[in-house]
Structure formats: C-alpha cells, structure tokens
Chimera marker file (.cmm) of the C-alpha trace (Angstrom):
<marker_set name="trace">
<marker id="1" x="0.000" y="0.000" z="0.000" r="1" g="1" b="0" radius="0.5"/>
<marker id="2" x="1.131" y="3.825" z="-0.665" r="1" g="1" b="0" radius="0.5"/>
<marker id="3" x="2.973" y="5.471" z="2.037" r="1" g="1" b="0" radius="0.5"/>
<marker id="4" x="0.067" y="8.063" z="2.366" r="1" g="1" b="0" radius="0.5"/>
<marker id="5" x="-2.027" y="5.674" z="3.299" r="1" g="1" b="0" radius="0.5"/>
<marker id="6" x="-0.201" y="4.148" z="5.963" r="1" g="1" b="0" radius="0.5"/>
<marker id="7" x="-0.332" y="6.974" z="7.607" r="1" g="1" b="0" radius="0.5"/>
<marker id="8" x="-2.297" y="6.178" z="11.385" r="1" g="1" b="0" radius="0.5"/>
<marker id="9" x="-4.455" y="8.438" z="13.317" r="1" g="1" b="0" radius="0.5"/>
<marker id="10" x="-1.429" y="8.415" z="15.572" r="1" g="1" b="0" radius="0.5"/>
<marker id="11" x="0.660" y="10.824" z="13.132" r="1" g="1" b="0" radius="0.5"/>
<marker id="12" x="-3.089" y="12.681" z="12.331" r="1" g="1" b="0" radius="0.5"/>
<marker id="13" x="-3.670" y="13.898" z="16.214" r="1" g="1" b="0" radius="0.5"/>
<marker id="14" x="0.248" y="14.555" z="16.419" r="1" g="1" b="0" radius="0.5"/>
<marker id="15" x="0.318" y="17.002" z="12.678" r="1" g="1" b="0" radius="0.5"/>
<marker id="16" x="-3.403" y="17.983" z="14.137" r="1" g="1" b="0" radius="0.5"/>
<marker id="17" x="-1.390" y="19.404" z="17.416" r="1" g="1" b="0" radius="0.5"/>
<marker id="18" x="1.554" y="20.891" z="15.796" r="1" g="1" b="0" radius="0.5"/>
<marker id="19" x="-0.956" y="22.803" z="12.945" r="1" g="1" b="0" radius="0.5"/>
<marker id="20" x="-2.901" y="24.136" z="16.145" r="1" g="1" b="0" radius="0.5"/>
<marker id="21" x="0.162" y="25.003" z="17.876" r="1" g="1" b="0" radius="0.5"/>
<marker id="22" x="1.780" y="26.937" z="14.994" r="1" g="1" b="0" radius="0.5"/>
<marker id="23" x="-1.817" y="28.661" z="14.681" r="1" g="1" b="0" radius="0.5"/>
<marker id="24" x="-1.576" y="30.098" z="18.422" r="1" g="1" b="0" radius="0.5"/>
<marker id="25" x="1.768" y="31.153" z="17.550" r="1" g="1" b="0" radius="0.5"/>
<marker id="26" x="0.832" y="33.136" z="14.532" r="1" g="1" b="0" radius="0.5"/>
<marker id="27" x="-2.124" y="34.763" z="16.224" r="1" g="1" b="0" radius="0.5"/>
<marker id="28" x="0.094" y="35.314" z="19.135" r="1" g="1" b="0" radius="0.5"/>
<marker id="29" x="2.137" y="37.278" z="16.375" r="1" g="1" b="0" radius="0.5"/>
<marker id="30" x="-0.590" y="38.848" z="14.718" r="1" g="1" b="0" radius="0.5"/>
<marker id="31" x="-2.097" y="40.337" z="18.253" r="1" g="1" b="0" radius="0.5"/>
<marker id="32" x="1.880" y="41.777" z="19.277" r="1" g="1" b="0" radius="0.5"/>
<marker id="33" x="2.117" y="43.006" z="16.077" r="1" g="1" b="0" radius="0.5"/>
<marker id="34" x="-1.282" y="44.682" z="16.185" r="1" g="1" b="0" radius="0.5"/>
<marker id="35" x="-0.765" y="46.139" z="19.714" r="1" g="1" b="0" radius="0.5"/>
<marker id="36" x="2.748" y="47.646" z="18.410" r="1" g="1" b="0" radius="0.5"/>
<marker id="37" x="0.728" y="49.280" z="15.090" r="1" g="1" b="0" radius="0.5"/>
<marker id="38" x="-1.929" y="50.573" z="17.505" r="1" g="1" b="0" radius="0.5"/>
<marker id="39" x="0.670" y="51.927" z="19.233" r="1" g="1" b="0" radius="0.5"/>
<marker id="40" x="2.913" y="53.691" z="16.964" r="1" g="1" b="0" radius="0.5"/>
<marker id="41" x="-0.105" y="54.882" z="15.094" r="1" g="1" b="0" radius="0.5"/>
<marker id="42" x="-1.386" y="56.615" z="18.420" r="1" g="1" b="0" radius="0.5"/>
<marker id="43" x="2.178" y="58.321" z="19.053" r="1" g="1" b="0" radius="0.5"/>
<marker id="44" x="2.139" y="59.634" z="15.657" r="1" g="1" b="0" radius="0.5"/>
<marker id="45" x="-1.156" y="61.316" z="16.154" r="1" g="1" b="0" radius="0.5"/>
<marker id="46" x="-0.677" y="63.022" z="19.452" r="1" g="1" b="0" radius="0.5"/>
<marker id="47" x="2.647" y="64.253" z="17.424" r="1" g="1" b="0" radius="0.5"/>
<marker id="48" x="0.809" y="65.510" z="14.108" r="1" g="1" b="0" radius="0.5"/>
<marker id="49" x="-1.548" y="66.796" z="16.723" r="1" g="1" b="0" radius="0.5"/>
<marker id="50" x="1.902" y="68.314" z="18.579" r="1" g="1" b="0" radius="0.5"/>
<marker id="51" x="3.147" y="69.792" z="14.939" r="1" g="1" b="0" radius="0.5"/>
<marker id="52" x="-0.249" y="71.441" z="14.091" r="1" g="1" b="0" radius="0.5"/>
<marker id="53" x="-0.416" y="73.302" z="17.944" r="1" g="1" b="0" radius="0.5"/>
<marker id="54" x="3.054" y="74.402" z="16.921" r="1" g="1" b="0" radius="0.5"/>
<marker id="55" x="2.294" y="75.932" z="13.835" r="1" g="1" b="0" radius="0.5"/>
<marker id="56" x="-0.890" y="77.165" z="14.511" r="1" g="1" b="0" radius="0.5"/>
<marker id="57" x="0.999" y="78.741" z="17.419" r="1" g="1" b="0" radius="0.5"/>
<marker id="58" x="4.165" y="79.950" z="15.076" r="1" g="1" b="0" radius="0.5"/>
<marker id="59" x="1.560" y="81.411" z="12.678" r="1" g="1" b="0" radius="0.5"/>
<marker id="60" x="-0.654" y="83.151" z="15.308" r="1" g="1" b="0" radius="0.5"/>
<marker id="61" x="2.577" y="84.907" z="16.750" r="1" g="1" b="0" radius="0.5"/>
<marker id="62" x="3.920" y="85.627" z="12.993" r="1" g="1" b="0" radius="0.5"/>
<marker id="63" x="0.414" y="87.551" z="12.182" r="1" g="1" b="0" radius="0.5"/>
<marker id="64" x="0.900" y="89.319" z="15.242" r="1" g="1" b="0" radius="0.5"/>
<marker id="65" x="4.377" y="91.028" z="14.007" r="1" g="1" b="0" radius="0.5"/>
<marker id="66" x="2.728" y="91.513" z="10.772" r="1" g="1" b="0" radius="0.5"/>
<marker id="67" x="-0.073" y="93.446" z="12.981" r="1" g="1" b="0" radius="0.5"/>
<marker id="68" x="2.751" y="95.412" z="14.636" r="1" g="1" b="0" radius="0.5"/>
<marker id="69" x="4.090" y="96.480" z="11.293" r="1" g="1" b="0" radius="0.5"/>
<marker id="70" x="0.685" y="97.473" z="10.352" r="1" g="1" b="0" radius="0.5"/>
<marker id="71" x="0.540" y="99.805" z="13.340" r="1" g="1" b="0" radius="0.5"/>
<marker id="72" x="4.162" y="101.271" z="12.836" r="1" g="1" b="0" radius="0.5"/>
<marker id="73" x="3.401" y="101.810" z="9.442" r="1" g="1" b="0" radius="0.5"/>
<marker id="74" x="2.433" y="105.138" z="7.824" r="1" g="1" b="0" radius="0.5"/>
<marker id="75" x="1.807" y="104.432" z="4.484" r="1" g="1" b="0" radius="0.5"/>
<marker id="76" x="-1.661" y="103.297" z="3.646" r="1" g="1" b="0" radius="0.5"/>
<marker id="77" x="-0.844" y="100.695" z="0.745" r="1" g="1" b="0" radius="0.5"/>
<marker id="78" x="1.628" y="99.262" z="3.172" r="1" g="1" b="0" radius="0.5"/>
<marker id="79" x="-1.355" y="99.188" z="5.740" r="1" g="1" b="0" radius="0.5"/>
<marker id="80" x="-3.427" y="97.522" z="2.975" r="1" g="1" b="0" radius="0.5"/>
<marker id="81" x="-0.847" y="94.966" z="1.796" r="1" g="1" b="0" radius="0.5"/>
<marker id="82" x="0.157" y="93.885" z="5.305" r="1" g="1" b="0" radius="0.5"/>
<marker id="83" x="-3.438" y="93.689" z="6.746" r="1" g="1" b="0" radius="0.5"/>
<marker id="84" x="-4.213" y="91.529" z="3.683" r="1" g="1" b="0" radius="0.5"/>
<marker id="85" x="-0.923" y="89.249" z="4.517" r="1" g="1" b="0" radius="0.5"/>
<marker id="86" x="-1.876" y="89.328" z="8.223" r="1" g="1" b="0" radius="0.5"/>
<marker id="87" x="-5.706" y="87.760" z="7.201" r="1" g="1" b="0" radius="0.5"/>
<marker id="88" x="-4.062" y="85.212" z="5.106" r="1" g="1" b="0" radius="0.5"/>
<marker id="89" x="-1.561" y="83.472" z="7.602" r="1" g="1" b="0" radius="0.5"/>
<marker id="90" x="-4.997" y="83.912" z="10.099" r="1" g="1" b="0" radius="0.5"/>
<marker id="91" x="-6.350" y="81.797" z="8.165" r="1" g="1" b="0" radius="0.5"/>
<marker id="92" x="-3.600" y="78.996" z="7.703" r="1" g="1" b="0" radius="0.5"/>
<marker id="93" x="-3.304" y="79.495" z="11.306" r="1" g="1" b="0" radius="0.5"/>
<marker id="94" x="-7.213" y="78.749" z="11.563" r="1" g="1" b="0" radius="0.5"/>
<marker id="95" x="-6.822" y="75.786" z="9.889" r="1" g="1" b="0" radius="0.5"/>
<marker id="96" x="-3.800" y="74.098" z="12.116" r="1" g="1" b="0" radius="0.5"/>
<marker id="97" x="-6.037" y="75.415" z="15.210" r="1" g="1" b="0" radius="0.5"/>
<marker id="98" x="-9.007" y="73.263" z="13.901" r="1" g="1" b="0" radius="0.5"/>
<marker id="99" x="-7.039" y="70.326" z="13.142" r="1" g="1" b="0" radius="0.5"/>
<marker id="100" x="-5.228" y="69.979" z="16.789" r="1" g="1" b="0" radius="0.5"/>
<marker id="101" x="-8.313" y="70.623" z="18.957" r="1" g="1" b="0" radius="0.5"/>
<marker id="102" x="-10.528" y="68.102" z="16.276" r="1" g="1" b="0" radius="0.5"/>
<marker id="103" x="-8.192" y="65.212" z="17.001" r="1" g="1" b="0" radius="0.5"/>
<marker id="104" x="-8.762" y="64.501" z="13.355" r="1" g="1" b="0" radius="0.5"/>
<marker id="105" x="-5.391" y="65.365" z="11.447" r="1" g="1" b="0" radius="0.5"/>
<marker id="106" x="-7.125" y="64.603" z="8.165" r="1" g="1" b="0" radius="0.5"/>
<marker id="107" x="-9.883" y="66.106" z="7.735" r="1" g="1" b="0" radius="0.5"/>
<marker id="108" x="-11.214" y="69.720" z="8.782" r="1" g="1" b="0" radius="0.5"/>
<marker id="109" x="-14.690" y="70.861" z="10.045" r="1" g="1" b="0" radius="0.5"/>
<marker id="110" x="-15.107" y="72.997" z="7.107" r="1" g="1" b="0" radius="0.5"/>
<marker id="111" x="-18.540" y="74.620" z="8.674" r="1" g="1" b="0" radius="0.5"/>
<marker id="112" x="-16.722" y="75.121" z="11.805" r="1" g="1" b="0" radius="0.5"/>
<marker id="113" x="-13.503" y="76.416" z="10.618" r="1" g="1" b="0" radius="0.5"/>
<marker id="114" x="-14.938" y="78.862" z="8.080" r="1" g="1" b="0" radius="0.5"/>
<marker id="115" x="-17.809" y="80.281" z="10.841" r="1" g="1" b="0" radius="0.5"/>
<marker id="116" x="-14.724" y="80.971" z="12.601" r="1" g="1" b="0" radius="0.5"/>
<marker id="117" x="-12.401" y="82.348" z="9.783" r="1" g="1" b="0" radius="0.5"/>
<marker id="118" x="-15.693" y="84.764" z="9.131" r="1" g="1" b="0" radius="0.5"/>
<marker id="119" x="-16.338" y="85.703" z="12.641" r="1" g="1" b="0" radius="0.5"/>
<marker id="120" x="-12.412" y="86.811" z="13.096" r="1" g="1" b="0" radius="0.5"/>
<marker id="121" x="-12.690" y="88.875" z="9.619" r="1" g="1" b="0" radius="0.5"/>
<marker id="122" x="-15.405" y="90.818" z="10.672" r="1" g="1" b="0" radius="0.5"/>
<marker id="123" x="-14.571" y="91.653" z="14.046" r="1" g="1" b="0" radius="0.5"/>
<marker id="124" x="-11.111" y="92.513" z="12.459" r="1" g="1" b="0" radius="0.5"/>
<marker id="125" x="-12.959" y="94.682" z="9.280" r="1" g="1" b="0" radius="0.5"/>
<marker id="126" x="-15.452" y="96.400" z="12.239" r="1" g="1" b="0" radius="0.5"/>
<marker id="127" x="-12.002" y="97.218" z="14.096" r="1" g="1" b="0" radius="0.5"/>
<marker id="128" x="-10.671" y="98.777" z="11.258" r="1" g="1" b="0" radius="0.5"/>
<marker id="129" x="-14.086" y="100.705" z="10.647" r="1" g="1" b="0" radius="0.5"/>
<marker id="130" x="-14.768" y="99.070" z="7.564" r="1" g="1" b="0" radius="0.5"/>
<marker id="131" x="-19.020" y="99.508" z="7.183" r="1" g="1" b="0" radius="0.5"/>
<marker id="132" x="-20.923" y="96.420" z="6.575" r="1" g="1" b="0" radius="0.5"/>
<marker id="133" x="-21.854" y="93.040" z="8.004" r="1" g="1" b="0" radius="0.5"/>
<marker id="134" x="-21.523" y="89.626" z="7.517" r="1" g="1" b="0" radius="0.5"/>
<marker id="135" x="-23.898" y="86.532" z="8.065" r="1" g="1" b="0" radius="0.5"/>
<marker id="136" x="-23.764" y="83.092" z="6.769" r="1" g="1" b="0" radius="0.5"/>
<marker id="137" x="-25.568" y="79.632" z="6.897" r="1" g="1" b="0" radius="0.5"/>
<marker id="138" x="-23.122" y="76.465" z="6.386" r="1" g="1" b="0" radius="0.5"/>
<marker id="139" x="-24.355" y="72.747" z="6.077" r="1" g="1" b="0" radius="0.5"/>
<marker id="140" x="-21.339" y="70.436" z="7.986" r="1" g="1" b="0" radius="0.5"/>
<marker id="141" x="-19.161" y="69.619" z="5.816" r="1" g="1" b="0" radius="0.5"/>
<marker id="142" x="-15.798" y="67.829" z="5.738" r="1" g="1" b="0" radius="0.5"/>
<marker id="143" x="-12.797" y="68.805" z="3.587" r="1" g="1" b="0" radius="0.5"/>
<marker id="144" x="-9.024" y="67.933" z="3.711" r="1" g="1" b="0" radius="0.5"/>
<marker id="145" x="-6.411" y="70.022" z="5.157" r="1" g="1" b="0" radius="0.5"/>
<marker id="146" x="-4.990" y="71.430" z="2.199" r="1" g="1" b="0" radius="0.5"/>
<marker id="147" x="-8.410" y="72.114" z="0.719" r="1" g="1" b="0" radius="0.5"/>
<marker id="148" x="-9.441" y="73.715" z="3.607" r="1" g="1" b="0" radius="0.5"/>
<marker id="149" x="-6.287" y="75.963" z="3.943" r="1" g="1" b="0" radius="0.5"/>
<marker id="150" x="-7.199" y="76.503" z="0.457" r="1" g="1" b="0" radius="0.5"/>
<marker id="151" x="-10.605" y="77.552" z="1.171" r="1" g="1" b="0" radius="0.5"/>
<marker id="152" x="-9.930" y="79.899" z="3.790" r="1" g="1" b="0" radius="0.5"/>
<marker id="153" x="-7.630" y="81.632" z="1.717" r="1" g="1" b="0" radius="0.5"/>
<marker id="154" x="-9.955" y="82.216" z="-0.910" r="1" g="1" b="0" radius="0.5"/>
<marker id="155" x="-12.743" y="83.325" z="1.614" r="1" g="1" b="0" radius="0.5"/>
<marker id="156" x="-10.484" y="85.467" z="3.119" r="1" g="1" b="0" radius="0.5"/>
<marker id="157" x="-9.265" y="87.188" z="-0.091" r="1" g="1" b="0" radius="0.5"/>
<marker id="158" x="-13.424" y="87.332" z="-1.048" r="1" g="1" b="0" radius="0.5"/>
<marker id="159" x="-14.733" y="88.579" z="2.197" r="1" g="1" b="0" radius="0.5"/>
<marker id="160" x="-11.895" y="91.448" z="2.429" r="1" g="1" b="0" radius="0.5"/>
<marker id="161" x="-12.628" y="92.421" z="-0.859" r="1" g="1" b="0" radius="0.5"/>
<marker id="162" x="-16.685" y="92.589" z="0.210" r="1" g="1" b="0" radius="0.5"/>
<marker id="163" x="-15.486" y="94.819" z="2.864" r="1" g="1" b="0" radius="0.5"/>
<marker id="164" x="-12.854" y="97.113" z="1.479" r="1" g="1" b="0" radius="0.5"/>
<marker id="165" x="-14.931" y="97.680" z="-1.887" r="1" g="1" b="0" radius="0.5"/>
<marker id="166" x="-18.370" y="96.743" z="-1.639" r="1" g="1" b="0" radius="0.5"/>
<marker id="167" x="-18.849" y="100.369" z="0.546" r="1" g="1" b="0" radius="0.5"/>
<link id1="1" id2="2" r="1" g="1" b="0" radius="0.2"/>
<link id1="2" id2="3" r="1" g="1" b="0" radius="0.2"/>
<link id1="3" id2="4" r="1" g="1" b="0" radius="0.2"/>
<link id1="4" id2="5" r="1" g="1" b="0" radius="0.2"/>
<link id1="5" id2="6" r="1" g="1" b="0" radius="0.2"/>
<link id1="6" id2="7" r="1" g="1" b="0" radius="0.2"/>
<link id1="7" id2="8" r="1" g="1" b="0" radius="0.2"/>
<link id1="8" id2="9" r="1" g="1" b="0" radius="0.2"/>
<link id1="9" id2="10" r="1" g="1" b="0" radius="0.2"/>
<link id1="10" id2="11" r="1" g="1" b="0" radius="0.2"/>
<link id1="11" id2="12" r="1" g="1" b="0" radius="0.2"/>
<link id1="12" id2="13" r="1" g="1" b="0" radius="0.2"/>
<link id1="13" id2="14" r="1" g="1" b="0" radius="0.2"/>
<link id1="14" id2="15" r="1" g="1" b="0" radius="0.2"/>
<link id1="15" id2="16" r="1" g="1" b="0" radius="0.2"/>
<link id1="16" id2="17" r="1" g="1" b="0" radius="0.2"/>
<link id1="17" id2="18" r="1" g="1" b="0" radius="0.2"/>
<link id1="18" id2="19" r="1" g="1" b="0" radius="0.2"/>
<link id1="19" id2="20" r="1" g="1" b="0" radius="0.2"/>
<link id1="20" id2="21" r="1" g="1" b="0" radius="0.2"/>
<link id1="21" id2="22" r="1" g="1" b="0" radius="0.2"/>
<link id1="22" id2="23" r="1" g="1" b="0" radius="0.2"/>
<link id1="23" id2="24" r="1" g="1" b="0" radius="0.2"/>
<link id1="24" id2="25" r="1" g="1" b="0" radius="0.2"/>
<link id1="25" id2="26" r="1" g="1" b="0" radius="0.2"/>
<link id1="26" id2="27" r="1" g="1" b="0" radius="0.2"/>
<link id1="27" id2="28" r="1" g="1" b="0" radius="0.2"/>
<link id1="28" id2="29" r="1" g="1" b="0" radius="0.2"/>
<link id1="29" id2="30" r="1" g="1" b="0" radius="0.2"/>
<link id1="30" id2="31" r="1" g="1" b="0" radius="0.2"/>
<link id1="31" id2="32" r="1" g="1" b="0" radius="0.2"/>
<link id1="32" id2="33" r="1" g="1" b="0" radius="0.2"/>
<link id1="33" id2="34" r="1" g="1" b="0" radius="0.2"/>
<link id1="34" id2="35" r="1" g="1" b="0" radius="0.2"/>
<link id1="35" id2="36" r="1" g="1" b="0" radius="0.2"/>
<link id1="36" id2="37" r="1" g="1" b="0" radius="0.2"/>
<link id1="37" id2="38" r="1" g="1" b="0" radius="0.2"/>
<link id1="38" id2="39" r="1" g="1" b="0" radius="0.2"/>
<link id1="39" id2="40" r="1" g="1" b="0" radius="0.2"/>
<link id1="40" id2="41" r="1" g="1" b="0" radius="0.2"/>
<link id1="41" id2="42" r="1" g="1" b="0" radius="0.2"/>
<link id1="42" id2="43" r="1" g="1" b="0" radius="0.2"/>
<link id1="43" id2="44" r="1" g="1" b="0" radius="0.2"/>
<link id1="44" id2="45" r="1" g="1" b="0" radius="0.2"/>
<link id1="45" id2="46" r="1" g="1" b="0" radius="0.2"/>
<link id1="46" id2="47" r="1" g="1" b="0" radius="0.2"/>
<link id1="47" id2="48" r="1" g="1" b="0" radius="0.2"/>
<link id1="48" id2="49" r="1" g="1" b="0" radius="0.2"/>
<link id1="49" id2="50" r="1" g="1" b="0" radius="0.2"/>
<link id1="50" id2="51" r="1" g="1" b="0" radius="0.2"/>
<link id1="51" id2="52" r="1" g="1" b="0" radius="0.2"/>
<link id1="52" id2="53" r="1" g="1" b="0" radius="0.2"/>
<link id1="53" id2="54" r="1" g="1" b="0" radius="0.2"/>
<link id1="54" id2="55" r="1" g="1" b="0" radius="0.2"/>
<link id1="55" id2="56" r="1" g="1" b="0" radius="0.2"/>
<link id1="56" id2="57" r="1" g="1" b="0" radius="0.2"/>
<link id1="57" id2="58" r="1" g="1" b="0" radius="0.2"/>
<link id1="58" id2="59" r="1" g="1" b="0" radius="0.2"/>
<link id1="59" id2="60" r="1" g="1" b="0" radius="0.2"/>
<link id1="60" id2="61" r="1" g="1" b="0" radius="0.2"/>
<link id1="61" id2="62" r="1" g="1" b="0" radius="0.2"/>
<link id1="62" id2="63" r="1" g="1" b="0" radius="0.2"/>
<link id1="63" id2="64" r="1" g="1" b="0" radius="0.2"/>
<link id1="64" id2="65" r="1" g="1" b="0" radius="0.2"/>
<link id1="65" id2="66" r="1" g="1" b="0" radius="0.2"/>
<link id1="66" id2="67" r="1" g="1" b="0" radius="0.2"/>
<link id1="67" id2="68" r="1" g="1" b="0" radius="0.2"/>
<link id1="68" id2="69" r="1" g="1" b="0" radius="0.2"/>
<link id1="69" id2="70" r="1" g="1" b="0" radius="0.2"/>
<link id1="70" id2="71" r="1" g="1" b="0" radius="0.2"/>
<link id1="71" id2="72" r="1" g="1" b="0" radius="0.2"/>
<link id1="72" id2="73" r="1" g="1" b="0" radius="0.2"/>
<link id1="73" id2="74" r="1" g="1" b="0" radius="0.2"/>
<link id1="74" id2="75" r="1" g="1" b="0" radius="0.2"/>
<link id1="75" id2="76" r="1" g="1" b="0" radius="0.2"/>
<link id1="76" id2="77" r="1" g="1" b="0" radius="0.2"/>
<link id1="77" id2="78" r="1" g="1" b="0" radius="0.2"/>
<link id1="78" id2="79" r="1" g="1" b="0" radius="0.2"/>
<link id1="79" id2="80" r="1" g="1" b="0" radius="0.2"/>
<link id1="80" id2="81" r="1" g="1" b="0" radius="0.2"/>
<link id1="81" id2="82" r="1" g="1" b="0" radius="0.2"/>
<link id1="82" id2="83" r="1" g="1" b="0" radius="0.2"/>
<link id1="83" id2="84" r="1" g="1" b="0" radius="0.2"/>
<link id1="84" id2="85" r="1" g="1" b="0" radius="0.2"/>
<link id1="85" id2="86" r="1" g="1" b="0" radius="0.2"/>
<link id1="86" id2="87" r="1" g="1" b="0" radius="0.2"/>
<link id1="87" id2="88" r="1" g="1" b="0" radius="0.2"/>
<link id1="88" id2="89" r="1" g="1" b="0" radius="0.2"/>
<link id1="89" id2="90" r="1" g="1" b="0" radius="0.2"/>
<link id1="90" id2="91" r="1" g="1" b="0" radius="0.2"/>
<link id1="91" id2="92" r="1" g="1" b="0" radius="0.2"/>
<link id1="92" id2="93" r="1" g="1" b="0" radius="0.2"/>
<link id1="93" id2="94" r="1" g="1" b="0" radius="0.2"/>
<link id1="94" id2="95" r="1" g="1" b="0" radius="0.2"/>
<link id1="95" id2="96" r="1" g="1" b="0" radius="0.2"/>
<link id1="96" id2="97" r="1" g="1" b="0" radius="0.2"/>
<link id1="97" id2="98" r="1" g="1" b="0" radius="0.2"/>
<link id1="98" id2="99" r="1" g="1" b="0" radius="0.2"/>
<link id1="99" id2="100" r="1" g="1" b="0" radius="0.2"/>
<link id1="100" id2="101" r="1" g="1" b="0" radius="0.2"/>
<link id1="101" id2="102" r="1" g="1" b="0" radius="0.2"/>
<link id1="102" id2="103" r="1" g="1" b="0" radius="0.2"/>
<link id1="103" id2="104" r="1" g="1" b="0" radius="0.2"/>
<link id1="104" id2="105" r="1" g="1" b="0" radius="0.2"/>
<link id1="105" id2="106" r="1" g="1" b="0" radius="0.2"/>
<link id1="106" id2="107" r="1" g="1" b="0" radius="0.2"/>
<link id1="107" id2="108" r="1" g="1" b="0" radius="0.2"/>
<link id1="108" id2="109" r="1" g="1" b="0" radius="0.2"/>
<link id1="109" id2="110" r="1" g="1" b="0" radius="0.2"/>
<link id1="110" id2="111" r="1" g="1" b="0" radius="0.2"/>
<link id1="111" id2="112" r="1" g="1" b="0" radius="0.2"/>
<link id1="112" id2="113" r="1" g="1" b="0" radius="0.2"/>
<link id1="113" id2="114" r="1" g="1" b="0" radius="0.2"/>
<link id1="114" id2="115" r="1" g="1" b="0" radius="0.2"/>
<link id1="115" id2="116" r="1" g="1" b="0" radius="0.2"/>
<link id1="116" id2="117" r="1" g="1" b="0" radius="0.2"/>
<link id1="117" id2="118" r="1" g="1" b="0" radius="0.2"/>
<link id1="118" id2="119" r="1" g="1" b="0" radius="0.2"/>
<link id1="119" id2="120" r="1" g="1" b="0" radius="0.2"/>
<link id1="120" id2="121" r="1" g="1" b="0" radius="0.2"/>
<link id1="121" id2="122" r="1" g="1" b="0" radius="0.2"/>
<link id1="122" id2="123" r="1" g="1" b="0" radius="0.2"/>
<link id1="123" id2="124" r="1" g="1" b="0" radius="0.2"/>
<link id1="124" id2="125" r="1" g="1" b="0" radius="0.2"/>
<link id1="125" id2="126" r="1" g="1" b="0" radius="0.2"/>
<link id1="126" id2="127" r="1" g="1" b="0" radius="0.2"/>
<link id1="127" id2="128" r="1" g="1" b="0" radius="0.2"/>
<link id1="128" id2="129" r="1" g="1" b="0" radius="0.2"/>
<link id1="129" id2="130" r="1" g="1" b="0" radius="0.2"/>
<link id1="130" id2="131" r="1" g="1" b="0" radius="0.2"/>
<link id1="131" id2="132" r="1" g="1" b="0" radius="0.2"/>
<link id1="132" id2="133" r="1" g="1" b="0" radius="0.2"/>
<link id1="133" id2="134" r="1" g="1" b="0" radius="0.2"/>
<link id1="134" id2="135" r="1" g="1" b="0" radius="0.2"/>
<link id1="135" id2="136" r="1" g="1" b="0" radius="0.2"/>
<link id1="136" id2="137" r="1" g="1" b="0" radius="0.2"/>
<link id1="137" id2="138" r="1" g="1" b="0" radius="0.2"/>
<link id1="138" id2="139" r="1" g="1" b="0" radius="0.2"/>
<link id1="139" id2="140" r="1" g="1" b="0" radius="0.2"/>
<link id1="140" id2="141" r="1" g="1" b="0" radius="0.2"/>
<link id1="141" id2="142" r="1" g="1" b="0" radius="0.2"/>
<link id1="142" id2="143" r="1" g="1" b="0" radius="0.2"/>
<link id1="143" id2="144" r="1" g="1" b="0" radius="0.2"/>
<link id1="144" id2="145" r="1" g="1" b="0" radius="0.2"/>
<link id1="145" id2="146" r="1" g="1" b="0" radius="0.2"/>
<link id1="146" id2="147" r="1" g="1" b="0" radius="0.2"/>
<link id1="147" id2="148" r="1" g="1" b="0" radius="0.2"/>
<link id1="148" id2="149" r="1" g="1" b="0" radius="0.2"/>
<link id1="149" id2="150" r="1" g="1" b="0" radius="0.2"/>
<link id1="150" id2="151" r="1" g="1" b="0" radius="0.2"/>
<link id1="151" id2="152" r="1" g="1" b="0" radius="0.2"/>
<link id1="152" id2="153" r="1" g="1" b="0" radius="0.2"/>
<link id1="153" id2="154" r="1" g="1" b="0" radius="0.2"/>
<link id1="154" id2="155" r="1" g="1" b="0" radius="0.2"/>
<link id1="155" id2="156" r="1" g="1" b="0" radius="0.2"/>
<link id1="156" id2="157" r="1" g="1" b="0" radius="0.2"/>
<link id1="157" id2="158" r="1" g="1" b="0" radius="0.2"/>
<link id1="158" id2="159" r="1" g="1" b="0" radius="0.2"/>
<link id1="159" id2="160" r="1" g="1" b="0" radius="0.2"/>
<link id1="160" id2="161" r="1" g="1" b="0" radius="0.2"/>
<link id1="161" id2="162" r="1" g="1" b="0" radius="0.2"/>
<link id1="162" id2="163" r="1" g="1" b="0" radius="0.2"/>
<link id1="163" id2="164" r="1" g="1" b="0" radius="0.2"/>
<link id1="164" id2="165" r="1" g="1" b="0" radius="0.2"/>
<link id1="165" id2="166" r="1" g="1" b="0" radius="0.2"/>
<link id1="166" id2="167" r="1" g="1" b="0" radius="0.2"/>
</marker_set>
C-alpha cells in the first residue's frame, strides 16, 4: 500500500497538534504586532496633533508682528498689503487650530472652521471701521487640510474684498 495511506491516526492527532500550535503562535504574532501598530499609530497622532499646535501657534505669533508692522506703518498701501498678509496666515493658522483641537489630522470641520475664519474677519474689518456686516448659513461639511487651507484663503481674499470695496 502507498505510504500516504499508511499513515495512522497516531501521526493525524500529532500534525493535528503541531498545525494548532503553529496557529496560536501566529495569532500570538498577529495580536503583538497589532498592539505595536496601535501603538505607533497613536504616538504619531498626538505628534501631528503636537506639529499642528506648533504651527498654529508659530503662525498666530507671525500675524501678530505683521499686525505690529501694520501699526508702525504710515503708508496706507503698506497698511493695505500687510493687513491683507496678516488675514491670510490667520487663516492657515485657523486651519492648524481646527485640526489639533478636532483630534482629526485629516480632515477639517469645514462649517466650523470657516464660521470661525468669518467671525475673526469681521470683528477685524469692524475694528478697522470698515461699514458692513456679515452673516452666513453652512451645512457640515468635511474637507481635507490642504483644501481647507485653500478655502480659507480664498474666503479670506473674497470677504476682504466685500469689505474694502463693496462700501
């Protein structure tokens, strides 16, 4: 008779044991494995979240010194072009704020970050007596960081524009 057949129930239960055993070892694997993934991917958040309080931060205090400048400044096109550079990096700034406080390094709020973005422009185009208001109505939406930086930038540029020539 073949060889294969030969084989007894003996040398089954025995290949039986050894398959299971190499199974627990695998998943054993697979779970340490998994636990070091979760792991690293959770340290690599609260960092991205770390990098994005950072910037937000190194933005907010760079539009500051651009709002200094404004105030040292004389010349009214200078005014103009540095309040206009000022809104801008307010607006990346927005952004980074959004994404560390969301927890989500991904994706951005856009509803939340752009009632925001248009609440700071018109308190900041009241302040510099610019007539006029501003209301809105967003649906939630979701958008990715560099859209949304994107976005904000535009809005900014089209809601300063509103204010400086629409009166």
């Amino acid at each position: 008779a073949p060889s294969f057949l030969r084989f007894g129930s003996f040398e089954i239960l025995r290949a039986r044991d050894e398959v299971r055993a190499i199974n627990e070892t695998l998943e054993a694997r697979v779970a340490e494995r998994t636990s070091a993934l979760a792991s690293a991917l959770e340290r690599s958040e609260v960092l991205l979240a770390e990098v994005n309080h950072r910037v937000a931060n190194s933005l907010a205090m760079v539009a500051s010194l651009v709002r200094l400048q404004i105030r040292s400044s004389e010349a009214a096109p200078v005014k103009e072009a540095l309040g206009e550079t000022e809104a801008r990096i307010s607006a990346i700034a927005a952004v980074h704020k959004r994404l560390y406080e969301s927890g989500d390094v991904g994706l951005v709020a856009l509803d939340e970050y752009l009632s925001g973005l248009l609440e700071s422009l018109a308190a900041t185009m009241r302040a510099e007596g610019h007539g006029g208001s501003l209301s809105w109505s967003l649906e939630p939406a979701s958008l990715d960081t560099d859209a949304s930086i994107n976005v904000g930038v535009v809005v900014t540029e089209l809601v300063t524009n509103a204010y400086k020539y629409a009166y």
